[in-house]
C-alpha positions, 0 to 999 in steps of 0.5 A: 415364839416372840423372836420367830414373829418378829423374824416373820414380820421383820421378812416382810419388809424384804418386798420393796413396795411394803418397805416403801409403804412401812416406811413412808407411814411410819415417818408421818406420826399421824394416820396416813390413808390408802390413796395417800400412802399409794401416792407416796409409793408410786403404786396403784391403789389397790396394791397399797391397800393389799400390802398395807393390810398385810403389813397390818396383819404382821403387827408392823402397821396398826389400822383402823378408820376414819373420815378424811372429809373431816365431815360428819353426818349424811354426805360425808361419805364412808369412814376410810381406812388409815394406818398408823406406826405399830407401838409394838417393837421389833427386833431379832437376835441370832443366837438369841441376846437378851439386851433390853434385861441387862440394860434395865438391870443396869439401869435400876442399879444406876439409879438406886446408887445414884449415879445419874451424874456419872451416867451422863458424863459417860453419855456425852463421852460416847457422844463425843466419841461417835461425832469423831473429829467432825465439827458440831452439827452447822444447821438443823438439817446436818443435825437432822441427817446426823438424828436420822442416822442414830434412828431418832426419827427427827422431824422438824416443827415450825414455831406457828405450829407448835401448839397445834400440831397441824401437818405442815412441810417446814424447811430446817431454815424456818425461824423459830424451828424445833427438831423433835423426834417420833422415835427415842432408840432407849423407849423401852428402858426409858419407860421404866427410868424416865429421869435416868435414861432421858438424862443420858439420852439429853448428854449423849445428844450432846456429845453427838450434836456439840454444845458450842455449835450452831444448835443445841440439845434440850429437854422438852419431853411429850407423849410418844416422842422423844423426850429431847427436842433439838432447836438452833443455839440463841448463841448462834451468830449465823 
């Protein structure tokens, strides 16, 4: 039953305009309204609103609402509809697979036989191994577009907005600038090992990224993200 929902949500995503709206609220990590999500897509507002309850409806977007004024009281104006991400993750196996038991399995037993060191040795050999002969990643942008490519979500986090998290553009040249991640590939297992799996993620980056390059991979966990952040390397000379 759970792998039919997930092929009828997953079809959804066939029409270009609910892939374009899926796509653009999903790369904000914040709630995202109708007009803005429309605007994004280049469609009329109404169909925006049509698509994105549609998508909500599938579990693909979650929804709920809110002032955009940022006022309160009479005058603000009626709460908006914003969506957000859906928690929930999605994926198809045909015939069916079960990956994600094997590797809790394998995962438990690595972890009961303390074999965090070997784990994180053969992470960043894979690492290795996907980077190829290319060079380690020049600038944040190359690494942005190398996380992009592995389904990392990467974002990029000025220095003056670090604690704040305001919603700002930013250029992967800004000083100070911190590459982090709305989605880790591992979420799942990862729950259930954090110390493990985020080891093995940090040393897979690694390995992908270079560590005698122009950034550097560290571990800088947070609520809903992943738990490793990418930043240029203090021995950069560039």
């Amino acid at each position: 039953m759970e792998d039919t929902q997930d092929i009828d949500a997953i079809a959804m995503l066939q029409d270009p305009v609910r892939r374009r709206l899926y796509e653009y609220v999903a790369a904000q990590g914040r709630e995202v309204g109708r007009n803005e999500a429309a605007e994004a897509a280049g469609v009329a507002r109404t169909l925006a609103a049509h698509h994105l309850d549609k998508l909500a409806g599938a579990g693909l977007l979650e929804s709920g609402s809110r002032r955009l004024t940022g006022r309160s009281g009479p005058g603000a104006g009626r709460p908006a509809k914003v969506y957000t991400r859906a928690r929930a993750e999605r994926s198809v196996s045909l015939p069916a697979r079960d990956y994600r038991t094997a590797a809790e399995l394998l995962a438990e037993a690595a972890e009961q036989a303390g074999l965090d060191a070997g784990l994180r040795s053969a992470a960043r050999r894979r690492g290795e191994e996907l980077r190829g002969s290319a060079a380690p990643c020049g600038d944040l942008e190359e690494a942005m577009k190398t996380l992009a490519a592995r389904g990392y979500e990467p974002h990029l986090e000025a220095a003056e907005t670090a604690e704040d998290h305001e919603h700002t553009e930013h250029t992967a040249d800004a000083a100070g600038a911190t590459v982090r991640m709305r989605n880790c590939p591992f979420h799942a297992v990862a729950e259930r090992f954090p110390p493990l799996v985020c080891g093995m993620n940090l040393a897979l980056l690694e390995g992908l990224l270079g560590t005698d390059g122009a950034v550097r991979a560290r571990m800088d966990a947070r609520p809903g993200e992943c738990c490793v952040v990418v930043e240029a390397s203090k021995n950069n000379d560039h």
